[in-house]
KOLBADO-440064 format. One record per atom (N, C-alpha, C): residue in one letter; x, y, z. Coordinates in pm, whole numbers, padded with zeros to 5 digits, always signed. Each point is the difference from the previous one (the first is absolute). Layout:
! KOLBADO-440064
aXYZ/...
***
This chain:
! KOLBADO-440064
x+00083-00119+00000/x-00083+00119+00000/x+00087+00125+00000/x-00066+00099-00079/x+00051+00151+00026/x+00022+00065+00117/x+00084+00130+00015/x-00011+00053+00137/x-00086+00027+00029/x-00094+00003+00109/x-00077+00162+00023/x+00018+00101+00005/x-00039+00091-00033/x+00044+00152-00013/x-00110+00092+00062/x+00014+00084+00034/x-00053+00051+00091/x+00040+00161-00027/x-00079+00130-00043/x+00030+00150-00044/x-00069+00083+00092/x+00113+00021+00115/x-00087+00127+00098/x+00039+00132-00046/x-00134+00027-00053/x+00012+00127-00040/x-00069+00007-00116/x-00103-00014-00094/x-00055-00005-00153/x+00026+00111-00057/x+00060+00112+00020/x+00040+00108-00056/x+00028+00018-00162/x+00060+00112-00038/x+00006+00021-00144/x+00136-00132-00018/x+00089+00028+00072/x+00122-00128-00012/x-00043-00146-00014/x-00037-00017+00171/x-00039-00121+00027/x-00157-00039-00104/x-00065+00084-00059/x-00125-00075-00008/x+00080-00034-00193/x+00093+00105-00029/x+00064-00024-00144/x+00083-00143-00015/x+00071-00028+00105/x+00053-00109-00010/x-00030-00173+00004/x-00080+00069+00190/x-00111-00112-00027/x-00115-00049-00093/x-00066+00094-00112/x-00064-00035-00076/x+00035-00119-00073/x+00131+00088-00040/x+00048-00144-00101/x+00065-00113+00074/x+00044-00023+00060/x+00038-00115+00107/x-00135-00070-00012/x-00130+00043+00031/x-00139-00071-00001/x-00052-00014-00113/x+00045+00081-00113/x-00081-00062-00100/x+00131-00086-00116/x+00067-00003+00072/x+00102-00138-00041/x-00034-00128+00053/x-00037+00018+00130/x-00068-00117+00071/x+00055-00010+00107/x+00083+00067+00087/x+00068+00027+00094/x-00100-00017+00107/x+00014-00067+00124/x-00067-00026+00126/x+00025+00128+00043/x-00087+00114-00010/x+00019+00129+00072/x-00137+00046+00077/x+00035+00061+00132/x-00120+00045+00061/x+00086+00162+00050/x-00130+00071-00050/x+00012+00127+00050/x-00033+00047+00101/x+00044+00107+00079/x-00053+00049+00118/x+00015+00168+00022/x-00090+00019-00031/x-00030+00177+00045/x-00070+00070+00091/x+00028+00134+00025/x-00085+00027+00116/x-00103+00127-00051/x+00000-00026-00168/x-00156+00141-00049/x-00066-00127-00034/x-00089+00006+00109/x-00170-00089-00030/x-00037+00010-00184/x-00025+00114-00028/x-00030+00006-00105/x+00090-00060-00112/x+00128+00023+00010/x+00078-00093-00112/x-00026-00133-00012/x+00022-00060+00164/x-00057-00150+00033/x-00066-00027-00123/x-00123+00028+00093/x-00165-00037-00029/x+00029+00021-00205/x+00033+00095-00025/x+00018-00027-00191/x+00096-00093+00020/x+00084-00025+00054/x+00070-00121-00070/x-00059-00146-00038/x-00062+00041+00145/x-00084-00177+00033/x-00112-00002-00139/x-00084+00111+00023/x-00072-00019-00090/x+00016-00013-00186/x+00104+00114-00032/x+00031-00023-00137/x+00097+00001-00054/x+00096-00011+00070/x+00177-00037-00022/x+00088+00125+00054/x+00057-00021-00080/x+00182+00149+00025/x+00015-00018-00153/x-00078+00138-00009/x+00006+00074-00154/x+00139+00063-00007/x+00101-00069-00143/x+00149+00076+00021/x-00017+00076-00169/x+00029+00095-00048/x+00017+00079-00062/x+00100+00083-00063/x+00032-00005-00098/x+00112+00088-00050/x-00064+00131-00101/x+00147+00107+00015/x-00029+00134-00073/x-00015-00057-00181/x+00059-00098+00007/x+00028-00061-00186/x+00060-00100+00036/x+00003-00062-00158/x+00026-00130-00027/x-00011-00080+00082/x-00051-00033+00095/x-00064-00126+00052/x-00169+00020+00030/x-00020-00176-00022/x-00105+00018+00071/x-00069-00015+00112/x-00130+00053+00036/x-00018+00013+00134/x+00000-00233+00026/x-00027+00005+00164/x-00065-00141+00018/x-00038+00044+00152/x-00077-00111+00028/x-00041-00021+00123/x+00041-00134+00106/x+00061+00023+00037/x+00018-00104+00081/x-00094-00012+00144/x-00029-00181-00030/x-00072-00006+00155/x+00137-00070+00124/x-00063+00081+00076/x+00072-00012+00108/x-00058-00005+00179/x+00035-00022-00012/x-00022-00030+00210/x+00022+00109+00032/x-00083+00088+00086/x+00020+00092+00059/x-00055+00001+00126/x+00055+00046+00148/x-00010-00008+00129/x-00013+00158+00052/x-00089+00029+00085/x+00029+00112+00073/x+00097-00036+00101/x+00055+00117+00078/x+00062-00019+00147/x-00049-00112+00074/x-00143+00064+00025/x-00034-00066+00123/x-00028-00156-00071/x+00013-00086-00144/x+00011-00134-00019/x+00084-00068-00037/x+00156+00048+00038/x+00099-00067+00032/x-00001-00043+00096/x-00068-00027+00083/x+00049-00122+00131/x-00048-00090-00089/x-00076-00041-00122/x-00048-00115-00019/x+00122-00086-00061/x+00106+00043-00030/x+00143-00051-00058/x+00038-00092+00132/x-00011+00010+00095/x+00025-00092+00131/x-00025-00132-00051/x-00151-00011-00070/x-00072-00151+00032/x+00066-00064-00166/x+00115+00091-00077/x+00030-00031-00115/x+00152-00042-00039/x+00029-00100-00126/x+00129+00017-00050/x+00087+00163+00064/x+00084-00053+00079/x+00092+00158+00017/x+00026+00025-00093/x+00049+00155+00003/x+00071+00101-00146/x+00146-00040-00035/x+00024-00018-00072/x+00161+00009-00038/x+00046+00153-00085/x-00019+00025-00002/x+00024+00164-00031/x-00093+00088+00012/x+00026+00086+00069/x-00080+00100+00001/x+00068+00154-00030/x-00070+00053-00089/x+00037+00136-00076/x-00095+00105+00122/x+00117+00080+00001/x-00066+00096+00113/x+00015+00171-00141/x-00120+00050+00020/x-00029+00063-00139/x-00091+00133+00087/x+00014+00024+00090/x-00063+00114+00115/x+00128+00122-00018/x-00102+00105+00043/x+00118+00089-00007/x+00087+00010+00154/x+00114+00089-00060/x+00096-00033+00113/x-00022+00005+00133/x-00103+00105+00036/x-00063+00018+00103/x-00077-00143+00073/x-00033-00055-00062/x-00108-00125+00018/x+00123-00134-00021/x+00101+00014+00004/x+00119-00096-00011/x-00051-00106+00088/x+00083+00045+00141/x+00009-00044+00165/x-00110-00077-00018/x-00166-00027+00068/x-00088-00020+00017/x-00045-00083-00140/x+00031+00029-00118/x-00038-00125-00090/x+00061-00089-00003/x+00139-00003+00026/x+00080-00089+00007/x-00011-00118+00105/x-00053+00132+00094/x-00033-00154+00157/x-00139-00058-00025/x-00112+00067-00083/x-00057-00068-00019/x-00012-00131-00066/x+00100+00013-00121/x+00008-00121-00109/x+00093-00057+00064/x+00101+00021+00086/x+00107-00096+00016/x-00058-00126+00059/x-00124+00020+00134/x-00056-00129+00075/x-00013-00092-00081/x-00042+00016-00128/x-00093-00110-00109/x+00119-00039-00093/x+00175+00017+00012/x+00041-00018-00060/x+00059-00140-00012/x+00036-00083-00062/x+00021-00162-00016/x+00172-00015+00093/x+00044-00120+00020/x+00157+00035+00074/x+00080+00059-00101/x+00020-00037-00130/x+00090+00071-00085/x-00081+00127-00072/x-00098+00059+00059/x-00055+00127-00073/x+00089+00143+00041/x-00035+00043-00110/x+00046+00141+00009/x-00038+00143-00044/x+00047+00102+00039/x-00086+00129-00046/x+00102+00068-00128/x-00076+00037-00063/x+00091+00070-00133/x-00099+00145+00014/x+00102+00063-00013/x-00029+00173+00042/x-00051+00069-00161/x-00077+00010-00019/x-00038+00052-00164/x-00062+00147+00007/x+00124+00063+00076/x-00077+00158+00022/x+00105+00106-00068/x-00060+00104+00038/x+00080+00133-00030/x+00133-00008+00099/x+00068+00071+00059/x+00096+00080+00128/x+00048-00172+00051/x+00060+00011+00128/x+00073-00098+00040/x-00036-00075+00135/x-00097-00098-00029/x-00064-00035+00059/x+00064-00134+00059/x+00095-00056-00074/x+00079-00134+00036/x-00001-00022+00196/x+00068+00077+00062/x+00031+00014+00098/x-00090+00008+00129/x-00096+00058-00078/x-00154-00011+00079/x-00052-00106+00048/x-00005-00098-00118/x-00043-00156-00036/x+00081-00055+00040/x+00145+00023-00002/x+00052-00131+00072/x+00046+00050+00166/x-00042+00124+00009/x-00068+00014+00191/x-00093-00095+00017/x-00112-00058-00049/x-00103-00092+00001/x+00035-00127-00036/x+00073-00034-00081/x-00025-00150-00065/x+00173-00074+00003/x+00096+00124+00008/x+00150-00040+00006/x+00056+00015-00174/x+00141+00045+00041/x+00029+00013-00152/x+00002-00090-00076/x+00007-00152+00048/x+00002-00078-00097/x-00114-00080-00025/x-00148+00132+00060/x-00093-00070-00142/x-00082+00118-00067/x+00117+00098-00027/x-00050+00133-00075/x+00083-00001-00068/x-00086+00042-00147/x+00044+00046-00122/x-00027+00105-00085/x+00080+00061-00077/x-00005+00128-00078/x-00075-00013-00137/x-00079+00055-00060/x-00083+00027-00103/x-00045+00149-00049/x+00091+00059-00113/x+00006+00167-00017/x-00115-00020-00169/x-00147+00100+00043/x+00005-00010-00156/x+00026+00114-00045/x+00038+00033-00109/x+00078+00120-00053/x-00095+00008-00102/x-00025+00165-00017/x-00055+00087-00095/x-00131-00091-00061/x-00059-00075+00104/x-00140-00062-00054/x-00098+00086-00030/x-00059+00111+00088/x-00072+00122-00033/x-00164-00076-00051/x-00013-00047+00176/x-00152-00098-00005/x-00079+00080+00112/x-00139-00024-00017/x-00082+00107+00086/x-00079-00053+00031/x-00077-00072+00147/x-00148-00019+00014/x-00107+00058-00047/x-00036+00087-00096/x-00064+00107-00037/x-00118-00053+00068/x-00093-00118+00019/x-00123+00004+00041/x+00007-00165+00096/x-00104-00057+00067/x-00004-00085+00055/x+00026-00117-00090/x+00058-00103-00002/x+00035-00125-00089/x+00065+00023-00139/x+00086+00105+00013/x+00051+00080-00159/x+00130+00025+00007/x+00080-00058-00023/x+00155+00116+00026/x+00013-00026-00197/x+00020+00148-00016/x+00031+00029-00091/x+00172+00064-00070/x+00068-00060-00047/x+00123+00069-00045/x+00066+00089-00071/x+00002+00105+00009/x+00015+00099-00089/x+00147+00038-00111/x+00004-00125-00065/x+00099-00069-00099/x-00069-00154-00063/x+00075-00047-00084/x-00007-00093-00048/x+00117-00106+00071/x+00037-00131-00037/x+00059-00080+00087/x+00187+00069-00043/x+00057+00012+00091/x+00157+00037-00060/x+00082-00111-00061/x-00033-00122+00017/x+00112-00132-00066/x+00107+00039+00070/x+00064-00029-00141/x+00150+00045+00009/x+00031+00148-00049/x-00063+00080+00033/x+00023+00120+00011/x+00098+00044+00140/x-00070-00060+00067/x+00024+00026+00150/x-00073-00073+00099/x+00133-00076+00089/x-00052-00097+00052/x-00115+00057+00124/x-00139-00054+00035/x-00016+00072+00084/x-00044-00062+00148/x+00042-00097+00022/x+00041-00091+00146/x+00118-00018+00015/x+00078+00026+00164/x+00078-00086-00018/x+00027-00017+00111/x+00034-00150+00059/x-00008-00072+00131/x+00112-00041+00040/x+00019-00025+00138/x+00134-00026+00014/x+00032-00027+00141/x+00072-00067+00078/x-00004-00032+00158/x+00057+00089+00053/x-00029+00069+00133/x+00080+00097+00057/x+00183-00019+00032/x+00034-00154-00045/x+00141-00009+00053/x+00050+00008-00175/x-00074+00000-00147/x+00064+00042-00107/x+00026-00147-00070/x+00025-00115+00059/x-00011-00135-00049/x-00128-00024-00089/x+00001-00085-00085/x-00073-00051-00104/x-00084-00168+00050/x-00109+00023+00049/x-00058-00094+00090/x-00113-00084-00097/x-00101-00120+00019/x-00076-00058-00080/x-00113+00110+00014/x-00052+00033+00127/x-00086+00070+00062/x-00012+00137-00061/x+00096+00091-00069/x+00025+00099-00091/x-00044-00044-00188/x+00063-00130+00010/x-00066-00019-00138/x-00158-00009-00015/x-00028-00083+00150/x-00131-00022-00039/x-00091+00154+00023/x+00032+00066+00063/x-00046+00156-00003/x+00002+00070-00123/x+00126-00014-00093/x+00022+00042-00138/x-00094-00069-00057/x-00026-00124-00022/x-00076-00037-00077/x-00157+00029+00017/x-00029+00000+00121/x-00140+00075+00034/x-00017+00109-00059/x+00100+00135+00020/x-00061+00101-00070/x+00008+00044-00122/x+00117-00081-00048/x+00023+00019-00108/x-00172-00083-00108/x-00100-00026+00073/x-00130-00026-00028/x-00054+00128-00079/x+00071+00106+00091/x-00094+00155-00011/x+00095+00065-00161/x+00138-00024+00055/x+00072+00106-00085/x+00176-00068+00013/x+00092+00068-00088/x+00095-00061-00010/x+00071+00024+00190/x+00072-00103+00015/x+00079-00026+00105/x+00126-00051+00028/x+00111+00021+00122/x+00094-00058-00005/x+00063+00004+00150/x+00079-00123+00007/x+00039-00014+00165/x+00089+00126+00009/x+00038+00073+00106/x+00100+00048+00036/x+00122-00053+00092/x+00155+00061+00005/x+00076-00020+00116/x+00009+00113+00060/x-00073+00081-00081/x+00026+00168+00091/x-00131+00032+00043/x-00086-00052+00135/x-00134+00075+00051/x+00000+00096+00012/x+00142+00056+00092/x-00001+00132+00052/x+00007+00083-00109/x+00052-00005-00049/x+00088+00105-00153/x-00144+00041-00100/x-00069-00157+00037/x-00128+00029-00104/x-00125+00089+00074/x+00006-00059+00091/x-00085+00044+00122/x-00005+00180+00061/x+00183+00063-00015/x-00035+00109+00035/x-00020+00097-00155/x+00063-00074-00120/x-00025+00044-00102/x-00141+00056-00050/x-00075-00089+00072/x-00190-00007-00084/x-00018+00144+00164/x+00107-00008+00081/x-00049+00093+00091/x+00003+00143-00031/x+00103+00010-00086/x+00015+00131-00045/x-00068+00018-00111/x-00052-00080-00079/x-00094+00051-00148/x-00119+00041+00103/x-00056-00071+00097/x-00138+00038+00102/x+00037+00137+00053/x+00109+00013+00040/x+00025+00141+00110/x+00016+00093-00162/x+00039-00009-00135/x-00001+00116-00029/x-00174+00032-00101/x-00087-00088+00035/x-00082+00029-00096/x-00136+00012+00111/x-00022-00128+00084/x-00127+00013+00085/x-00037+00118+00088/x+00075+00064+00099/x-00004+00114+00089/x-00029+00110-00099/x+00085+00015-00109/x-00057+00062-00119/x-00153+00051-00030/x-00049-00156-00036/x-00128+00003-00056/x-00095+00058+00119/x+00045-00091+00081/x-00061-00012+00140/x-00044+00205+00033/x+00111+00090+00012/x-00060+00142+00016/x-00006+00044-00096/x+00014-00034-00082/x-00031+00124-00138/x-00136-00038-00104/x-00063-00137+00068/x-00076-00063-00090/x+00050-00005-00180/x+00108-00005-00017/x+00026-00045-00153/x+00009-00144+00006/x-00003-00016-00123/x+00043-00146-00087/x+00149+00010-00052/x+00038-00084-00001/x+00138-00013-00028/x+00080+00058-00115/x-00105-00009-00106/x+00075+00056-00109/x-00041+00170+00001/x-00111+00067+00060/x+00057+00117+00044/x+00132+00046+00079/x+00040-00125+00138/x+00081+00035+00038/x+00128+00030-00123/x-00034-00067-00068/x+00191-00024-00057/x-00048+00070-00095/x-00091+00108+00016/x-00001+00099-00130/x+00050+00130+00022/x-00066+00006+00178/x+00042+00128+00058/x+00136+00030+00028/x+00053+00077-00014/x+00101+00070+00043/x+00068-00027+00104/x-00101+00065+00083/x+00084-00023+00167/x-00061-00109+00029/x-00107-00035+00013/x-00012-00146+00016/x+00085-00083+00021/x+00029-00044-00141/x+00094-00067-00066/x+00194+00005+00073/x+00001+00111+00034/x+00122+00018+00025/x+00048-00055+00135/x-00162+00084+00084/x-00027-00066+00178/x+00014-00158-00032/x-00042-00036-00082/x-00035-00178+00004/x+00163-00036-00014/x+00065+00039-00023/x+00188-00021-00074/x+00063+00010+00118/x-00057+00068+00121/x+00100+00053+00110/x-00058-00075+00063/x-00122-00050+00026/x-00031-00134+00096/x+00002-00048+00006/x+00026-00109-00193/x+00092-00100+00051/x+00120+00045-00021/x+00094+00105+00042/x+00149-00034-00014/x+00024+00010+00105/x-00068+00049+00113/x+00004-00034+00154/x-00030-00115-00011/x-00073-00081+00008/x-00045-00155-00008/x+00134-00065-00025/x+00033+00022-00140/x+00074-00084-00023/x+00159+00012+00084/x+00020+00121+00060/x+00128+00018+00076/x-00023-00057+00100/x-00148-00029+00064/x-00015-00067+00184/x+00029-00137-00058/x-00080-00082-00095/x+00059-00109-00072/x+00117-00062-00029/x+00087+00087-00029/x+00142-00046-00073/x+00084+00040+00118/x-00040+00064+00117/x+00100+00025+00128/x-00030-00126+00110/x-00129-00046-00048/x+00012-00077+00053/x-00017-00154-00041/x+00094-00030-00061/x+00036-00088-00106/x-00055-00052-00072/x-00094+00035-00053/x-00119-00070-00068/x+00044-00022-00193/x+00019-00096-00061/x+00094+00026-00124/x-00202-00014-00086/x+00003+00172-00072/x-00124+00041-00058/x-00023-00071-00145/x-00078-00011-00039/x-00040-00070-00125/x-00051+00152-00103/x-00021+00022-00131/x-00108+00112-00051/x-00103+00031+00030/x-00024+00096+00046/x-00097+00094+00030/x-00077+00113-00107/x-00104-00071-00043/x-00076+00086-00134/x+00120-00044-00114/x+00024-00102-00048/x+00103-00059-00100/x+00114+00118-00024/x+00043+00049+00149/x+00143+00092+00012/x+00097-00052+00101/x+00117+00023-00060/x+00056-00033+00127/x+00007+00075+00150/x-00011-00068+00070/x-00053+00108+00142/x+00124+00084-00008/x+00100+00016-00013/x+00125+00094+00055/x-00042+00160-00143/x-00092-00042-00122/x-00001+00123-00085/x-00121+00042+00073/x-00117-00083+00107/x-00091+00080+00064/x+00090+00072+00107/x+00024-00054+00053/x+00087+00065+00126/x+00087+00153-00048/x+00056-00016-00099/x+00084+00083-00043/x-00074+00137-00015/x-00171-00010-00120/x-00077+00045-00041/x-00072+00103+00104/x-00001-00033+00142/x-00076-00031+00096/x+00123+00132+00079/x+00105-00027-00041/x+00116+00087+00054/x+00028+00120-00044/x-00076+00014-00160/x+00057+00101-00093/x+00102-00046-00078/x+00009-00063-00010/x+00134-00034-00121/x-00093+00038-00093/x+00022+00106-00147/x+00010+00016-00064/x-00028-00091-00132/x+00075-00090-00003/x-00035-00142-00097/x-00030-00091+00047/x-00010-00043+00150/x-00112-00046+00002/x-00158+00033+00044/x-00004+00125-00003/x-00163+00076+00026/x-00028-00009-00163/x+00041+00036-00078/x+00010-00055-00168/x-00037-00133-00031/x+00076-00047+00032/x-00044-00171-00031/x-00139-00007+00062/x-00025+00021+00107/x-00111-00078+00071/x-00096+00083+00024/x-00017+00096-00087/x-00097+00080-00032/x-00056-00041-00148/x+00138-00036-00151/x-00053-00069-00076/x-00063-00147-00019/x+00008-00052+00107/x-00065-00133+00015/x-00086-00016+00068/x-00032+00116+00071/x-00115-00009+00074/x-00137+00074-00084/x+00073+00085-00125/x-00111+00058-00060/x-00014-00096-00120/x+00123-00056-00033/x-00023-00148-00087/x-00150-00111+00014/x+00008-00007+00190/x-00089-00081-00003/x-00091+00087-00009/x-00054+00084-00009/x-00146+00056+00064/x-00041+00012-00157/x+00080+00026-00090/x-00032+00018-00154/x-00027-00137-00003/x-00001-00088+00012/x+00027-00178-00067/x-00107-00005+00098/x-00100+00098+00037/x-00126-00090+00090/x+00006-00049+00146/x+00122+00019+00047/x+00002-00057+00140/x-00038+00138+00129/x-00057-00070+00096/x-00073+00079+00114/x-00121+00014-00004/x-00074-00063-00095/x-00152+00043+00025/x-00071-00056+00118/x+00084-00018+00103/x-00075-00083+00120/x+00026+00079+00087/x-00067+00006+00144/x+00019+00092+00104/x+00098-00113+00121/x+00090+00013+00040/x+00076-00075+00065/x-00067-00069+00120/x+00033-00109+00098/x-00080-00053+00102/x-00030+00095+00066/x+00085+00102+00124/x+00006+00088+00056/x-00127+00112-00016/x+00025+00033-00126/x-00137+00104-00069/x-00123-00095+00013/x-00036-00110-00052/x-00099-00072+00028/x-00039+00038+00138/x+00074-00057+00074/x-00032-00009+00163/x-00044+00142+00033/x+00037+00098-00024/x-00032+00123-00023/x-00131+00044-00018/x-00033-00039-00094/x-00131+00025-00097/x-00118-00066+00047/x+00038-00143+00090/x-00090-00073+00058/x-00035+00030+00164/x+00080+00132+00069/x-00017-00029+00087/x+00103-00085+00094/x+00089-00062-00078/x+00040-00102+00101/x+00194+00076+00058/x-00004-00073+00114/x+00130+00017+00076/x+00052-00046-00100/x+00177+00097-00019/x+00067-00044-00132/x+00151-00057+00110/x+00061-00042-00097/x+00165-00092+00042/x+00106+00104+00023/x-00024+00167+00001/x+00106+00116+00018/x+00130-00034+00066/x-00054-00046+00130/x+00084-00060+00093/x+00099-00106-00027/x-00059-00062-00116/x+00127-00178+00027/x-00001+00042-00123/x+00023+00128-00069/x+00100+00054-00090/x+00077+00092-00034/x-00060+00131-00010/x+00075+00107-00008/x+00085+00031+00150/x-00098-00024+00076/x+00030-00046+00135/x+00079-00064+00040/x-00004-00092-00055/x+00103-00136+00055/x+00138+00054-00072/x+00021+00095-00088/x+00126+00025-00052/x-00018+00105+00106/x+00003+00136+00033/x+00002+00071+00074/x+00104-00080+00104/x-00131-00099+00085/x+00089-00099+00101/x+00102-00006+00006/x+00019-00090-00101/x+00122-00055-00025/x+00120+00099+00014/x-00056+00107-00140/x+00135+00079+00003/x+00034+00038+00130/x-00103+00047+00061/x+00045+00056+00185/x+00079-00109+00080/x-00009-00116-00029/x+00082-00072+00078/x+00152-00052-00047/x-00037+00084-00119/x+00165-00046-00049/x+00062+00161-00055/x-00047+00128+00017/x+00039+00081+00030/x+00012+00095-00126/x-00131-00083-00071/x-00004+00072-00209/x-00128+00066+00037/x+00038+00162-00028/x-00107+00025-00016/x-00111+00013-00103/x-00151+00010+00049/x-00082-00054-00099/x-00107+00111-00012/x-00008+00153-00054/x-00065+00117+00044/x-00122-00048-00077/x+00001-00046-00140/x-00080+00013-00086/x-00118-00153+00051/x+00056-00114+00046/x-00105-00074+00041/x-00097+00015+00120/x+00102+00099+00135/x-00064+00035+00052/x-00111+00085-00016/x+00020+00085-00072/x-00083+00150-00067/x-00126-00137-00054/x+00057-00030-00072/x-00080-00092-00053/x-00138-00041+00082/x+00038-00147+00123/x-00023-00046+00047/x-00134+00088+00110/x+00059+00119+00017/x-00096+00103+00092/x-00125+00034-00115/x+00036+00012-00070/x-00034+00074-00080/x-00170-00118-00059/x+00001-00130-00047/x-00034-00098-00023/x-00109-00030+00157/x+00067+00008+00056/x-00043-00026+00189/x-00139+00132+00033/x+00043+00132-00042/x-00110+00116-00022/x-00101-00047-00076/x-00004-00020-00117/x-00076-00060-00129/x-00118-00105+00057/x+00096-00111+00071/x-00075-00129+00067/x-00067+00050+00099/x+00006+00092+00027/x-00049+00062+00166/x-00130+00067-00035/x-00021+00073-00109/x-00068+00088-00049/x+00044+00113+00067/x+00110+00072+00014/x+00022+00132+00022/x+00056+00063-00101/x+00022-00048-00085/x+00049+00034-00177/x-00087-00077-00158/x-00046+00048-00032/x-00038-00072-00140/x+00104-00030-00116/x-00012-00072-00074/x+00088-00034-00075/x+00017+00099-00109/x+00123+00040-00035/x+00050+00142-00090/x+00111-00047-00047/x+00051+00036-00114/x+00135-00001+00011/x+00100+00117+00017/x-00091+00112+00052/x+00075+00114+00078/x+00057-00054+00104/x-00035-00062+00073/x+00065-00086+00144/x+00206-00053-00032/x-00007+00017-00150/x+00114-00063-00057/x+00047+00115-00093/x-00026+00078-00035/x+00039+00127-00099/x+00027+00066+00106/x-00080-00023+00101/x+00032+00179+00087/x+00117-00039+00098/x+00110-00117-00005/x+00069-00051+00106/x+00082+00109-00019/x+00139+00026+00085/x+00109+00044+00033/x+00080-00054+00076/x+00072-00127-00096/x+00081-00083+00101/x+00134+00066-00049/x+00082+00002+00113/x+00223+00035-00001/x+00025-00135-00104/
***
C-alpha cells in the first residue's frame, strides 16, 4: 500500500499540490480550519485552475475540518504529513498532526519563511523536512478553488524543491520529489538552507510590498521607486543570508550578489536589474497580487514578522543593519492594524540614510 498523506492546511499551496497528489490517486486527506472550504470540498471537489494553457480539473478529495481530525486516531496512521498553514499557525499544526503520525512518519514544511525549526521543536529534527515552492503564484480565490496565475513552468523553472535539513540525499526526499513533482516540475536539494533563505528574499522583496501599497507585482516592477525599494530589501536579505552562511541559489533568475549590489547603488548593477525586471513585466509576468497582498485584501493576519521581520532579526543579532526591512515591517504592521490604508505613498514618501 501507498503512504498516507495527510495536508494541514488546504490553502492556495497545500490545496495546489494536494490536488494533484489526489487526482493521481494518492491516499490524501485534507484538513482545514475555513468550514466553508471544507464543506465545498466534500461536496464538489478542489477546483485547480490555470491563467493558460492548462486545463482546469477537479479533484475529489477527503476533506476534514479541525474539529474531525481526532477521527485519524481510529485510522491507518499518516506517513507524511505536509504542514501548508501559515507561519504563524506552524507550532500548533504541527502538534496537532504529529499525534496521528505512523513510527517512521514525518512532517515536510511546504511554506513560505523558515519554519523547519519550529517543527522539529515538536516532532525532532529527524522527522522534519524542507519543501520550497518557488514562483508558483497560486491563490484560494474562493472556497474549493485555488487558482494559478501562470501556466505550468516545466522546465522553465523548477518550481519545488525538497531536501533534508542535514543536505544528504535520503529515499524519503525522493519520495517527496516525486509527489510534487505531480503538480509541477521538481527536484531534491543538498542546499535547504541556501534554497530556503533564497525563496526568503524573493517573499521579503515583493509581499510587504503588495501587502501596503495594494499593487500587483508587475506594477511593482514598473514603478520607479517601488522597484528600487524592492532591490534594497532584498540586498539586506541577502547580506543577513550570506553572513550567515547560507550558500544562495537565484533570486528572480539573478544572481543574488547583482541584487545585492543593485540594492547598494552600484551603478551596473541597478542597470542590470532594472532591465530584467522590466524584461519580465513586458513578457507578461506579475499579473498576480503576491500571498501577503492577498492576506491583505482578505482581512487576514499576514507573515510580516517571519519575514521582513525575521531579516530585521537576524541582521540585529549579527550586527547588519537592516533600515529598509524594518521601515518595512512597521510599516506592513500599520496597514494590518488598520491605522494606515494601503498607498504606495507609505513607500514614495520614505527617507531612509
Amino acid at each position: 500500500m501507498g503512504a498516507k498523506i495527510a495536508i494541514m492546511g488546504t490553502g492556495a499551496v497545500g490545496g495546489y499540490a494536494g490536488a494533484h497528489m489526489a487526482h493521481a490517486g494518492e491516499d490524501v486527506t485534507f484538513i482545514d480550519p475555513w468550514p466553508e472550504h471544507v464543506e465545498r470540498m466534500r461536496s464538489h471537489g478542489l477546483k485547480i485552475t490555470h491563467i493558460r494553457d492548462v486545463p482546469e480539473f477537479t479533484a475529489k478529495v477527503r476533506a476534514l475540518h479541525l474539529t474531525d481530525a481526532q477521527q485519524l486516531a481510529k485510522e491507518k496512521p499518516v506517513d507524511i504529513a505536509f504542514v501548508c498553514m501559515k507561519s504563524y499557525d506552524t507550532e500548533w499544526a504541527t502538534t496537532l498532526i504529529a499525534q496521528y503520525l505512523s513510527p517512521n512518519g514525518f512532517i515536510v514544511s511546504l511554506q513560505n519563511c523558515m519554519n523547519e525549526e519550529t517543527i522539529a521543536g515538536v516532532v525532532g529534527w529527524g522527522r522534519t523536512v524542507g519543501c520550497i515552492a518557488s514562483s508558483i503564484t497560486v491563490d484560494l480565490c474562493e472556497p474549493g478553488h485555488v487558482r494559478r496565475a501562470a501556466g505550468k513552468s516545466g522546465t522553465k523553472h523548477t518550481v519545488f524543491r525538497t531536501g533534508e535539513v542535514h543536505g544528504r540525499v535520503t529515499d524519503r526526499v525522493k519520495e517527496i520529489c516525486r509527489l510534487v513533482s505531480l503538480a509541477d516540475s521538481a527536484m531534491v536539494t543538498e542546499n535547504l538552507w541556501g534554497e530556503r533563505w533564497s525563496k526568503l528574499v524573493t517573499n521579503v522583496m515583493g509581499n510587504g510590498l503588495s501587502a501596503c501599497t495594494g499593487m500587483i507585482t508587475k506594477d511593482m516592477m514598473r514603478d520607479d521607486t517601488i522597484r528600487h525599494f524592492s532591490a534594497r530589501l532584498g540586498s539586506e536579505a541577502i547580506r543577513v543570508g550570506q553572513a550567515l552562511g547560507y550558500a544562495l541559489e537565484e533570486i528572480h533568475h539573478l544572481d543574488p550578489e547583482l541584487i545585492a549590489r543593485a540594492g547598494e547603488n552600484d551603478p551596473e548593477a541597478s542597470r542590470a536589474y532594472d532591465e530584467h525586471r522590466a524584461a519580465e513585466a513586458a513578457k507578461g509576468g506579475g499579473e498576480h497580487r503576491p500571498s501577503m497582498g492577498q492576506d491583505m485584501v482578505k482581512g487576514r493576519r499576514t507573515e510580516i514578522q517571519f519575514l521582513n521581520g525575521m531579516v530585521a532579526r537576524k541582521g540585529e543579532e549579527i550586527g547588519l543593519a537592516t533600515p529598509a526591512n524594518r521601515v518595512l515591517t512597521e510599516i506592513v504592521t500599520k496597514v494590518e492594524r488598520g491605522e494606515l490604508k494601503p498607498d504606495p505613498k507609505h513607500i514614495r514618501d520614505l527617507r531612509l540614510n
